[in-house]
Every structure is written in C-alpha cells, then in structure tokens.
One Martini backbone bead per residue (centre of mass of N, CA, C, O) as a GRO file, in nm:
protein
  409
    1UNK     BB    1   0.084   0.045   0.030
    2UNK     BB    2   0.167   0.360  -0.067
    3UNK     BB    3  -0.001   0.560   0.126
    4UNK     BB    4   0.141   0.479   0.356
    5UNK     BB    5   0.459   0.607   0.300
    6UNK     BB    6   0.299   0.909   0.299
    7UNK     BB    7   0.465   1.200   0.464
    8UNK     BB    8   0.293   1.444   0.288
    9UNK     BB    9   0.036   1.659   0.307
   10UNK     BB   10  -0.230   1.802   0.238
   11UNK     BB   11  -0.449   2.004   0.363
   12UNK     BB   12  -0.815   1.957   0.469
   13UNK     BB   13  -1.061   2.142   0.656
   14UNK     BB   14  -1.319   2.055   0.867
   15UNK     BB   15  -1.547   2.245   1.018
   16UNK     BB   16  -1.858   2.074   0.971
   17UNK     BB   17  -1.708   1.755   0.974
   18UNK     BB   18  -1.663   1.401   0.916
   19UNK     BB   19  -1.413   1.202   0.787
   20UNK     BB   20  -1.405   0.852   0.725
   21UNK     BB   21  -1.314   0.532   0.654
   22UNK     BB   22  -1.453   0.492   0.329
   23UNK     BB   23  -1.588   0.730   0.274
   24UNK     BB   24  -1.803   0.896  -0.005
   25UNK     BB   25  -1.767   1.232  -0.064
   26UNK     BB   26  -1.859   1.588  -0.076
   27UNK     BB   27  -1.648   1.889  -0.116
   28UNK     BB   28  -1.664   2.191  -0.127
   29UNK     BB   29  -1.508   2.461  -0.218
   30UNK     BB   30  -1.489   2.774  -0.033
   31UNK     BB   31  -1.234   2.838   0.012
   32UNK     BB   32  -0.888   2.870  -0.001
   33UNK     BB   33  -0.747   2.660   0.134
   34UNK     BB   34  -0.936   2.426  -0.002
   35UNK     BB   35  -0.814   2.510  -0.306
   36UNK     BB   36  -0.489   2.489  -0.229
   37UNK     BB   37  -0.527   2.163  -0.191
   38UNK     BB   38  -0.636   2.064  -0.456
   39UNK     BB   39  -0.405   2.193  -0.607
   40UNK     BB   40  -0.199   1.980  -0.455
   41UNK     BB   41  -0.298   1.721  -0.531
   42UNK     BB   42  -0.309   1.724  -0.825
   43UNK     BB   43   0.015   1.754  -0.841
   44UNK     BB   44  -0.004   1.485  -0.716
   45UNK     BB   45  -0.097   1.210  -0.549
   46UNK     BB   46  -0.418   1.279  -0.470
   47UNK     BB   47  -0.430   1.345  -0.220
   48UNK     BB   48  -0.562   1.410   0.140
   49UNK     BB   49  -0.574   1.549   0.471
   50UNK     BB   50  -0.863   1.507   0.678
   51UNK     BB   51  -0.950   1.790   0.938
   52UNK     BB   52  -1.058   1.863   1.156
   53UNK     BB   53  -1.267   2.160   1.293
   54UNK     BB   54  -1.306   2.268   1.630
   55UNK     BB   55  -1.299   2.514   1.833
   56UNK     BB   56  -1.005   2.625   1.707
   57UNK     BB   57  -0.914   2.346   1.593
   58UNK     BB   58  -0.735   2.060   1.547
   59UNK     BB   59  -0.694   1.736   1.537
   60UNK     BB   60  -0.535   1.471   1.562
   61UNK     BB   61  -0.661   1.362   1.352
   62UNK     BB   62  -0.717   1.201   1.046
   63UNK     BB   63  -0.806   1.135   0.677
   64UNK     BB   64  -0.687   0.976   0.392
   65UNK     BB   65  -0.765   1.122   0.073
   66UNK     BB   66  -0.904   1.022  -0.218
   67UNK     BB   67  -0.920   1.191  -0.555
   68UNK     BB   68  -1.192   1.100  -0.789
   69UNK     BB   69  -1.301   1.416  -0.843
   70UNK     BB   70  -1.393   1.680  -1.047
   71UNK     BB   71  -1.617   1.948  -1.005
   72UNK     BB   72  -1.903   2.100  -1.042
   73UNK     BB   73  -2.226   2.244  -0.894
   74UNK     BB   74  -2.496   2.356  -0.970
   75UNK     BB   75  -2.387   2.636  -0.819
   76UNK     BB   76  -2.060   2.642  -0.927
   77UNK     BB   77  -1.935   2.510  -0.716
   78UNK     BB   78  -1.637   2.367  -0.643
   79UNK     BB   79  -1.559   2.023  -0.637
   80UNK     BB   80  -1.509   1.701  -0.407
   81UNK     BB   81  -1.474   1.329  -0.465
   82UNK     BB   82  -1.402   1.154  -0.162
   83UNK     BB   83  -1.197   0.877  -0.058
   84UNK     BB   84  -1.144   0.685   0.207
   85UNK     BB   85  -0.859   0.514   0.394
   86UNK     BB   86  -0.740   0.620   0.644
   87UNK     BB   87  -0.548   0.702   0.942
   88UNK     BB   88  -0.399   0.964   1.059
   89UNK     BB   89  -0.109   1.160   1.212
   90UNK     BB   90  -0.061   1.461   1.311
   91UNK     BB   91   0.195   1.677   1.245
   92UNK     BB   92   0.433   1.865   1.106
   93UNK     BB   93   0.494   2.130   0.930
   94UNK     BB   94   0.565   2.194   0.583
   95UNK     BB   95   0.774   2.273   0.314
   96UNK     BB   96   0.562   2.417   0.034
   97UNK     BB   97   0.416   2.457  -0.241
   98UNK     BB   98   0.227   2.658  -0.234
   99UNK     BB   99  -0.084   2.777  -0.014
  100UNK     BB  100  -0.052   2.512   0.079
  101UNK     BB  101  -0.080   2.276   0.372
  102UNK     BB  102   0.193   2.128   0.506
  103UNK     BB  103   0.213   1.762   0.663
  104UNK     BB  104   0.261   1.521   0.891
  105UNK     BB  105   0.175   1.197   0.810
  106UNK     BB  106   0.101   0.911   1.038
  107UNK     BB  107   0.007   0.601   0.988
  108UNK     BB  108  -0.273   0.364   1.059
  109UNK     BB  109  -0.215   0.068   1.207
  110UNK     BB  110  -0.450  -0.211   1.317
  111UNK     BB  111  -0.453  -0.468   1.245
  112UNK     BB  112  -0.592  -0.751   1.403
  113UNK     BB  113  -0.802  -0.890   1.488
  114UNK     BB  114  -0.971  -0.969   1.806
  115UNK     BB  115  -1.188  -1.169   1.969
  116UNK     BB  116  -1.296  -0.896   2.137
  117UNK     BB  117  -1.347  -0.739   1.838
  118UNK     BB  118  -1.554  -0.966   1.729
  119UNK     BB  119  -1.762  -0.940   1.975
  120UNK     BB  120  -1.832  -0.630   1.973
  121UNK     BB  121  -1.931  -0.649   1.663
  122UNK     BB  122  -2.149  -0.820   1.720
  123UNK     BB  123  -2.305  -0.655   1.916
  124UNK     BB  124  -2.337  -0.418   1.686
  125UNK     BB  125  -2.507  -0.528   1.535
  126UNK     BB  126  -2.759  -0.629   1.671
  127UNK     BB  127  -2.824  -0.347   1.761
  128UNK     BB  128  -2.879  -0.228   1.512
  129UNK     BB  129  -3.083  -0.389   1.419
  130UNK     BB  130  -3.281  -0.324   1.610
  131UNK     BB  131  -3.296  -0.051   1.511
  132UNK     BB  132  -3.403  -0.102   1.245
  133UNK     BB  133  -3.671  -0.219   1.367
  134UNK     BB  134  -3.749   0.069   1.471
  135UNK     BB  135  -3.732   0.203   1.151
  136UNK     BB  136  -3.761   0.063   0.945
  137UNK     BB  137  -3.455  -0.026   0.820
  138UNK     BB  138  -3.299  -0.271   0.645
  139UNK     BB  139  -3.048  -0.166   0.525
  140UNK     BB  140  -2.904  -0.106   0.822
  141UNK     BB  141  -2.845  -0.417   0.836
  142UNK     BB  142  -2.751  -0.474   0.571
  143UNK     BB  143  -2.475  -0.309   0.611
  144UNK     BB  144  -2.341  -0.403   0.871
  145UNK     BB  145  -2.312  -0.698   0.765
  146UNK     BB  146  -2.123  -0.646   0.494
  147UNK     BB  147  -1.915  -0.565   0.744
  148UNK     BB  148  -1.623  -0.717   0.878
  149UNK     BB  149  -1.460  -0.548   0.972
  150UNK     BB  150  -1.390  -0.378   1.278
  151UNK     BB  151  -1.312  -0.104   1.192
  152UNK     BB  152  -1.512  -0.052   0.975
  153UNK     BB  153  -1.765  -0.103   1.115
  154UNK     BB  154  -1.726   0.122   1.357
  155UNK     BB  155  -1.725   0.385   1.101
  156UNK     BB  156  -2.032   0.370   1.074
  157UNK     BB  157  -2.146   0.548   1.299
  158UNK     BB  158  -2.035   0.811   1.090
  159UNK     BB  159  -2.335   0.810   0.936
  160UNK     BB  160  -2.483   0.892   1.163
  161UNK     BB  161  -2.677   1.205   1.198
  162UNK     BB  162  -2.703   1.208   1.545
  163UNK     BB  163  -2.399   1.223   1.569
  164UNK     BB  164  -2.207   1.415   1.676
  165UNK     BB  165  -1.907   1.557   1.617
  166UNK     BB  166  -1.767   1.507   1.894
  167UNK     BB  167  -1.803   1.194   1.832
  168UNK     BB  168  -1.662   1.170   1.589
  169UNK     BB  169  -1.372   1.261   1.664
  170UNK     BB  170  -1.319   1.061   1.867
  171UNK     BB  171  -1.361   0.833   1.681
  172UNK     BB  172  -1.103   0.908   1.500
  173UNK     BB  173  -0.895   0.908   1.754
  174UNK     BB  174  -0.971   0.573   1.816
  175UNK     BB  175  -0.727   0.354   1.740
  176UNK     BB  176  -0.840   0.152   1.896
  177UNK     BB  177  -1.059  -0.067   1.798
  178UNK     BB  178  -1.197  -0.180   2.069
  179UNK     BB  179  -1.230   0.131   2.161
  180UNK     BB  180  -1.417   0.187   1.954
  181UNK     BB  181  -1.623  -0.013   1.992
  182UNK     BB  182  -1.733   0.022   2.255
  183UNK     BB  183  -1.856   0.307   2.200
  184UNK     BB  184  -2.049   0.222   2.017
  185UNK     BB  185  -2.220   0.050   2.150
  186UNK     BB  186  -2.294   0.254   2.376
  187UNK     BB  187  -2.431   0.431   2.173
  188UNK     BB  188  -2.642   0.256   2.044
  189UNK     BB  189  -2.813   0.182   2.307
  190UNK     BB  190  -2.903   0.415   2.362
  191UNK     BB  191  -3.044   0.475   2.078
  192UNK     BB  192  -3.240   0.228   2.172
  193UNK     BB  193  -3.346   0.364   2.440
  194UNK     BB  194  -3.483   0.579   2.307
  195UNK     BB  195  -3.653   0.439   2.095
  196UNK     BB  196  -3.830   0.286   2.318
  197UNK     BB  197  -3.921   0.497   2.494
  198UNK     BB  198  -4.069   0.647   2.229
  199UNK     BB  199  -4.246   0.448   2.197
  200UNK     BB  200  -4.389   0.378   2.468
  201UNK     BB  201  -4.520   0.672   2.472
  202UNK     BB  202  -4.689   0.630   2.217
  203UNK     BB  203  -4.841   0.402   2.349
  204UNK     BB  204  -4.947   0.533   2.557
  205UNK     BB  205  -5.119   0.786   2.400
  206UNK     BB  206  -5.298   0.591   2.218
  207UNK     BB  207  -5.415   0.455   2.450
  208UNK     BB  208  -5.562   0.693   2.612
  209UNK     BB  209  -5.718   0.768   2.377
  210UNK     BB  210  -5.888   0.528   2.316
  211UNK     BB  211  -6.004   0.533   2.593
  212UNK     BB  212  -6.139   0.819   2.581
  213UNK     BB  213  -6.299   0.712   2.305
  214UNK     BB  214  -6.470   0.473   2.445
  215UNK     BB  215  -6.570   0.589   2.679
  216UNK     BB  216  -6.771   0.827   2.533
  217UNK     BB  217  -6.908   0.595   2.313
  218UNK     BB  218  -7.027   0.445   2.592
  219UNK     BB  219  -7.169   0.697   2.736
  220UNK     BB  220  -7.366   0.758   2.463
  221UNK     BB  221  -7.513   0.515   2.452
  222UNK     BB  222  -7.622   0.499   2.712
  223UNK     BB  223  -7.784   0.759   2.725
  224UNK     BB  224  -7.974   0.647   2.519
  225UNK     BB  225  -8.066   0.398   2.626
  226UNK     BB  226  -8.218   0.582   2.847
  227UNK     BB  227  -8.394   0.737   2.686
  228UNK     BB  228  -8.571   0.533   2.563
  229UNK     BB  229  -8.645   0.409   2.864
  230UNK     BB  230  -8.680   0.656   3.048
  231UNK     BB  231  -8.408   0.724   3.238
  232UNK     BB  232  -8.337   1.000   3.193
  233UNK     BB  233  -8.085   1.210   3.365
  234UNK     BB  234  -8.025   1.487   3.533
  235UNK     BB  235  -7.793   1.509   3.781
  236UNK     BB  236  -7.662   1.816   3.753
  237UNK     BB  237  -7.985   1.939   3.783
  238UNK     BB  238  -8.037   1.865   4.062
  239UNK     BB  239  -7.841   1.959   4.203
  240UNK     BB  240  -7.851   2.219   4.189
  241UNK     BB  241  -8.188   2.185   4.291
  242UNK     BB  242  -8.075   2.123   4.581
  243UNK     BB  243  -7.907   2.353   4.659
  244UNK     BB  244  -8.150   2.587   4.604
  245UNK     BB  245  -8.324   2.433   4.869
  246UNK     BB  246  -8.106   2.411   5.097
  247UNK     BB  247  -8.019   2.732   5.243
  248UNK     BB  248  -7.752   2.732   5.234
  249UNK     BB  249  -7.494   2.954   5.252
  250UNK     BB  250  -7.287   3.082   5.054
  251UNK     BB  251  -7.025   2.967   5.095
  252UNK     BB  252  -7.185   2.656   5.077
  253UNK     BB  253  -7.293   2.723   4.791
  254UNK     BB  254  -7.008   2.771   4.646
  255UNK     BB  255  -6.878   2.486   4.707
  256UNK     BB  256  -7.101   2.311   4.554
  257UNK     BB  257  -7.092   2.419   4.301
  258UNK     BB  258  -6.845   2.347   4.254
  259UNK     BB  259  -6.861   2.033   4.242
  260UNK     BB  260  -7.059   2.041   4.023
  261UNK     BB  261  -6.848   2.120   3.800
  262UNK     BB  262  -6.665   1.860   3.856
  263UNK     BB  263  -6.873   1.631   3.808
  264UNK     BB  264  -6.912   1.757   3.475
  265UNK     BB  265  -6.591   1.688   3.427
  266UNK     BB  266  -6.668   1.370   3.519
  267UNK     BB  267  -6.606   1.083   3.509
  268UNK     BB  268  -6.796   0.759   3.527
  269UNK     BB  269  -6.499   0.601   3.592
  270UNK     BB  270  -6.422   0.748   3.841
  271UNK     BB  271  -6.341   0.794   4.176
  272UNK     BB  272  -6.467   1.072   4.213
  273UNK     BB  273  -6.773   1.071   4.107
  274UNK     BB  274  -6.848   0.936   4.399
  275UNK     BB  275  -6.734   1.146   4.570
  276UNK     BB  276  -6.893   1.385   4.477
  277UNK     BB  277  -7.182   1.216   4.517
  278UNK     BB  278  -7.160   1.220   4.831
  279UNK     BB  279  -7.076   1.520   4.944
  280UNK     BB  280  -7.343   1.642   4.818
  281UNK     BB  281  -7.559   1.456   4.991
  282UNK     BB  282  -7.489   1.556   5.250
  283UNK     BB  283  -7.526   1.883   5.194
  284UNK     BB  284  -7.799   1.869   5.110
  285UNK     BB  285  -7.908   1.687   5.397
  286UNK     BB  286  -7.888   1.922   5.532
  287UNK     BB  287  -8.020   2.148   5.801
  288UNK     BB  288  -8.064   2.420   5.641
  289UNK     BB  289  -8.205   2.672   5.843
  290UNK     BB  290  -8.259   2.494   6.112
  291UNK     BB  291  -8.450   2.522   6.405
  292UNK     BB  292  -8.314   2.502   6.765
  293UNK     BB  293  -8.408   2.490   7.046
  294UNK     BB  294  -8.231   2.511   7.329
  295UNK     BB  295  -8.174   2.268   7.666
  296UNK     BB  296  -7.999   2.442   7.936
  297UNK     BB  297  -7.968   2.178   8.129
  298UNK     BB  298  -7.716   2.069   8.297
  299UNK     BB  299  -7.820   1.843   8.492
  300UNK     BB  300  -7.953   1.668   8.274
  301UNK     BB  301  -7.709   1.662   8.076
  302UNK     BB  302  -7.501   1.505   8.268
  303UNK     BB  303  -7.750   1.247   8.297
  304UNK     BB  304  -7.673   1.176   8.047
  305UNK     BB  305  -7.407   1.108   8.023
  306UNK     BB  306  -7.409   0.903   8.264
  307UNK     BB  307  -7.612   0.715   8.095
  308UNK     BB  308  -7.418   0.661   7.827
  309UNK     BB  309  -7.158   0.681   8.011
  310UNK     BB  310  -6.871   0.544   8.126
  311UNK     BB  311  -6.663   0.772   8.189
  312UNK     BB  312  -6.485   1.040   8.084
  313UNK     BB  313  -6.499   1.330   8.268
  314UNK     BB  314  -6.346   1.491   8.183
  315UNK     BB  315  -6.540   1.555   7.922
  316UNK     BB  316  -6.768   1.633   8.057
  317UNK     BB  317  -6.708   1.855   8.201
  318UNK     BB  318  -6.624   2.020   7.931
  319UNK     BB  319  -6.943   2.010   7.827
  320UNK     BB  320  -7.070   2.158   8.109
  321UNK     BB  321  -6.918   2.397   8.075
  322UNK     BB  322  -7.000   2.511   7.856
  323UNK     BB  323  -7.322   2.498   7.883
  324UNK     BB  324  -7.297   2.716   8.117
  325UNK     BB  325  -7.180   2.939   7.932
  326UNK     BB  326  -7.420   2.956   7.766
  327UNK     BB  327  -7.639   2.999   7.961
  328UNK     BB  328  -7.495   3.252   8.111
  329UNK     BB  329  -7.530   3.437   7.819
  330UNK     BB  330  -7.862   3.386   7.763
  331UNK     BB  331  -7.915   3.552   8.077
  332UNK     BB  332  -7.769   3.813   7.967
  333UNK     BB  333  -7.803   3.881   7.646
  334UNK     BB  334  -7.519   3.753   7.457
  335UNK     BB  335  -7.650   3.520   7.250
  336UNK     BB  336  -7.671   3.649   6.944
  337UNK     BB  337  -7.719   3.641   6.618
  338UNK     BB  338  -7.370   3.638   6.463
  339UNK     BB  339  -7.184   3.601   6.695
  340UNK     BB  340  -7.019   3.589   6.941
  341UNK     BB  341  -7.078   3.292   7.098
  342UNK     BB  342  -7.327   3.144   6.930
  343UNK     BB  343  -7.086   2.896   6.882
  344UNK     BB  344  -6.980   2.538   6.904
  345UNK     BB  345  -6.667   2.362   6.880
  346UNK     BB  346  -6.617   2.024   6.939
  347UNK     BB  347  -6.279   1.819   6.946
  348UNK     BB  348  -6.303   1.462   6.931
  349UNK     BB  349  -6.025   1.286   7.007
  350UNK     BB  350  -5.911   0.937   6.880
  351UNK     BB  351  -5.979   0.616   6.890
  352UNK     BB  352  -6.204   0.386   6.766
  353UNK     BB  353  -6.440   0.324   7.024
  354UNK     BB  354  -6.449   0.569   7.252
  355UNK     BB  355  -6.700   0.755   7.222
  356UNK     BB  356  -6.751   1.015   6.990
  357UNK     BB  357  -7.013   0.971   6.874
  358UNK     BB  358  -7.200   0.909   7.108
  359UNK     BB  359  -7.156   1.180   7.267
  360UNK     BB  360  -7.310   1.359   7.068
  361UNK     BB  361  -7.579   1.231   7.062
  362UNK     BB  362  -7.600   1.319   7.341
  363UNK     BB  363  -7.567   1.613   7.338
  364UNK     BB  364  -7.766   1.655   7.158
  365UNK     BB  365  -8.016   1.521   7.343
  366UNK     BB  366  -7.967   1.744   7.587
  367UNK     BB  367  -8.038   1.997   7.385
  368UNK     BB  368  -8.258   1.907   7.172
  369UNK     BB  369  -8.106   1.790   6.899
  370UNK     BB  370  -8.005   1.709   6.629
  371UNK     BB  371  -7.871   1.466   6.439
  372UNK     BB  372  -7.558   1.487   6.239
  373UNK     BB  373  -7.347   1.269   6.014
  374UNK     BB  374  -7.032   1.352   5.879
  375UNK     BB  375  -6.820   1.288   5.634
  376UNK     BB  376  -6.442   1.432   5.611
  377UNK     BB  377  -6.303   1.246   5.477
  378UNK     BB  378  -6.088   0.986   5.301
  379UNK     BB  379  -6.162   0.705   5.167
  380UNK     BB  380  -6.273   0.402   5.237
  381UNK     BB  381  -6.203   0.517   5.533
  382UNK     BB  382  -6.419   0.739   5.690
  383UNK     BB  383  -6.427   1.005   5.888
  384UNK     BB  384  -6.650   1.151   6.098
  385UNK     BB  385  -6.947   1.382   6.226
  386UNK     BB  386  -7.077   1.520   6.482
  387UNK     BB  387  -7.388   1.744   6.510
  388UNK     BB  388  -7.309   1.966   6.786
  389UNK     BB  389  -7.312   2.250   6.969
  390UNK     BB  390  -7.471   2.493   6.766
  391UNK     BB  391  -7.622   2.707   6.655
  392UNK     BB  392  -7.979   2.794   6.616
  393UNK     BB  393  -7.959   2.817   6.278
  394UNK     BB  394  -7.728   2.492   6.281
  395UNK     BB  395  -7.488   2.282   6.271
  396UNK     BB  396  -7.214   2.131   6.400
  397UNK     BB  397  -6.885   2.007   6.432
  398UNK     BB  398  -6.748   1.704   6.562
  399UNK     BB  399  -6.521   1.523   6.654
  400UNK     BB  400  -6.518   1.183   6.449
  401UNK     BB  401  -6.491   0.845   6.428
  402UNK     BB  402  -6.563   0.571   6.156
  403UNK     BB  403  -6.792   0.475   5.955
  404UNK     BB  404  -6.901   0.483   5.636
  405UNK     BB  405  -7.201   0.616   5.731
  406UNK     BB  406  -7.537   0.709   5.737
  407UNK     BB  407  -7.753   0.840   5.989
  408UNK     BB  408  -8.038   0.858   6.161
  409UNK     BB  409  -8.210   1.201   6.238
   0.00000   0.00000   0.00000
C-alpha cells in the first residue's frame, strides 16, 4: 500500500463534518485554504489529509483521502468527490510549494482483529439491528452486516446522522480498534433505549386517547339507551336544583356550586365520581337553615351523659362547662344571632371506639338537637363527625371518627 508510506500531504481542513475511512463524500471547496489544497492534492498524487477544525482547533488525527473526481456544484462552486482510506496522525507542518498547508501524515496500522473485537463486532451488529427494527429501515441492517473487519464496522457509526460531531472527533481519534467498538456499542445501545422510550411512550398515549374515546363513545350509548326507556336523567341539574332548595349560606353554597361543575367535568369511571356525589349529598341533606331552641339545663345534660357513657369525666365536665356558660351568656342576653360565642365546635379526638359519635348524639340529645353525622375524611374508611352544640341556626361538626356511613337524624 503506497499511500501508506506517503509522509507529507497537503491538509484539507473540515469545518463542519467528520470525514472517516471508507467513506465516499463530496466536499465543496469554498475557502482558499479548501482550493489551495486541492490544487495541490491535484498536482501531486491526489491525495489530501483531511482534519476536523472545531472550536478553533484541528483533531489530532485526520483521514488521508484519495480524490475521486473534480467538477462543479449545481450552484457552480468548485467541489471534490473524495474517498477515505484510513487514518493518520497529524504531524507537524512542513514547507511546500504554493499556498496549501502541508503536515506530516503518520499512517494508522490497525493490525488483525483481536477476539474481543470480533465479539464487540458482533454485539454492534445485534444492537444495529434492533435500530433498524424500530426504525424500519432494513437497508441499516444490511449495511452493517456486509462490513467484516471490526476497525471498518466500527467507522460506519459516522453515517448516524444523530451523532454529534464532538462524537465523530472521538471517533476518529479513537486508534484502539477495541476502543472504539466499546464506544459505537455503547452509543448504539443509548440509541436503542431511546427509541424504546419514545415507543413506549406513543404507545401509551395512543392508549389513553382510544381508552378516552372507547370510554365517551360508551357513555354516548349508555345515556341513548337511558333515553329510549325513559331513565333519562340529569344528574347534574337536579344537584343544582337541590343545592338552590337547600338553603344552606352563601360559603357553603359556593363550595357546593364548585363541586358540581367537577363532577360535570369528572368521568362516571373515575374514582372521584362518586366521592363528589356522595359529598355533595351529604352537603344537601343537611338541615341548612332549620332552628332548634337549645334546652340549656345543665343537670339534665350531665344526667344524660352519664347515662350513655361510664367514665370519659374529664371531657363530659368539659361539656357541662361549655353548656353552663352558654346558658349564663343567654340568661345575660349576650347570646345574640351571628356574632362571637353564638356557636360552638367541640374537637373530640382518639382512636375509633372510645365513645366520639356517640357522646355527640348524647350531647345533641341533652340540648334537644337534631344529630347530623358528616364524613369530612378520603379513603376508603372516612372518618365522620357528629353535629352538636352549634348556633341556633344549624349545625355544627364534633370530630369524630368510626365507619363511613350515614345514620339516621
């Protein structure tokens, strides 16, 4: 091989691209550098080294390219169709005629393949494959099977159009032929995972849109069917019509309001579904707006306490206490509609079983109240509250915990 043996080349510098061996490219001659080069490739024996230039620098290694042919561009700019042979390490510069730069080129012998690289070889191949099974491009699989040597394998890496140039540089300078299969195998494989990914990814949102559109298009039926047999309802405008009859402040009926219109937004198979139409009928079966004189008698409401319930003392004085000062600000007249200390929540806290729900209905019992029972909790099991000794005008919640059910008022 002669051109091996060739130590002085005219440099033909590449700005924007990797040229590597194998490879047949067309290079447009745009600077003087790029002409002064080709005239000199021209005059001598057509060779040229051709040396990556970025960031202000060239590679250290080039690729020594024999020129193919010579002609003009479409657009009429000079250009050379070169084929790589193999790689050399750029030396130092050397005084030649005319205004082309010459270097000292030292051939890259890569020597017989080595066991691990016939095996690396192999797993680039496999990996390849795989690409172009996600890619459908059967052609990238033929390619890579038809190149034996591992050193030419490896170099066909820089046809990847994704592969940045900082990438190709590497490559090019990477002498070990080994070391250069580890690197392409491992770029192939990233590539191989990302294109999984973005599989997986398209195949789950083209699920969820036909799951979405499976489910519209059932529920489309489902209320047609309702219509034919006359089960038709609107749920959604009866809750409206229960919240409007139902009295209750405007607070509570602005939170109401909101609630229906997430459940006209909330699909009948979510989760959610259901827990906003049980909120909301708890919110409309409260007794909003009705009154119940309290009955303020402090020894009666003890007698009841400790007729429902042995022991707890601390919290029944706790509510005998509250109770007797409620009765001394009403015999005071200072107990008036909407202002401070009209009403009162009592926080009974434990765990379930200890008597929270029902010291509420006793309490609700000694003043001669209504009992409501409210779950405020999530989940599965919600915790309740009883509704005791609040304002005059409504309810108010106790905490309370225990299973999640409605009992009757």
């Amino acid at each position: 091989m002669a051109e091996l043996e060739t130590t002085a080349l005219p440099l033909l510098p590449l700005p924007g691209g990797v040229v590597l061996p194998q490879m047949v490219v067309t290079i447009a001659l745009e600077s003087g550098e790029a002409r002064a080069a080709a005239r000199a490739a021209a005059e001598g024996a057509h060779l040229l080294l051709l040396v990556p230039r970025a960031e202000g620098r060239y590679a250290r290694v080039g690729t020594v390219a024999r020129v193919e042919s010579r002609g003009d561009l479409p657009n009429g700019r000079e250009a050379l169709v070169l084929r790589g042979l193999h790689r050399a390490v750029v030396g130092i510069g050397l005084p030649g005629t005319g205004e082309a730069l010459w270097v000292e080129a030292e051939p890259v012998e890569e020597g017989p393949a080595t066991e691990r690289a016939r095996e690396l070889a192999r797993e680039y191949r496999a990996v390849v494959s795989a690409i172009a099974g996600r890619l459908r491009a059967p052609r990238l699989a033929e390619a890579v099977q038809g190149v034996t040597d591992p050193g030419a394998l490896a170099d066909t890496a820089g046809w990847w159009p994704d592969l940045p140039v900082e990438r190709k540089v590497e490559l090019l300078e990477t002498l070990d032929v080994e070391a250069r299969l580890e690197k392409v195998v491992g770029w192939a494989r990233d590539a191989l995972a990302e294109l999984e990914l973005a599989e997986r990814i398209r195949s789950e949102v083209s699920e969820g849109i036909e799951r979405t559109q499976r489910e519209y298009l059932l529920r489309q039926q489902l209320a047609a069917i309702r219509k034919e047999l006359g089960e038709d309802g609107d749920v959604v405008g009866e809750y409206r019509q229960r919240i409007a009859r139902s009295g209750m402040p405007e607070a509570a009926r602005e939170a109401a309001e909101r609630e229906v219109d997430r459940l006209e937004r909330t699909s009948e198979q979510s989760p959610e579904h259901g827990w906003i139409r049980t909120w909301l009928d708890w919110m409309t079966e409260l007794p909003w707006g009705e009154r119940t004189e309290d009955r303020l008698d402090v020894a009666e409401a003890r007698r009841i306490l400790d007729a429902d319930h042995t022991g707890l003392g601390d919290v029944k004085e706790r509510v005998v206490e509250h109770l007797a000062v409620r009765k001394l600000r009403s015999e005071r007249g200072l107990a008036g509609d909407g202002g401070r200390g009209t009403g009162l929540i009592l926080a009974l806290v434990g765990p379930p079983g200890v008597g929270k729900t029902s010291l509420g209905e006793s309490v609700a019992r000694a003043m001669g109240r209504r009992f409501a029972r409210v779950a405020l909790g999530g989940g599965a099991t919600r915790p309740t509250s009883a509704a005791t000794a609040g304002p005059t005008s409504g309810p108010s919640p106790a905490g309370s915990s225990g299973p999640s059910r409605r009992p009757a008022r």
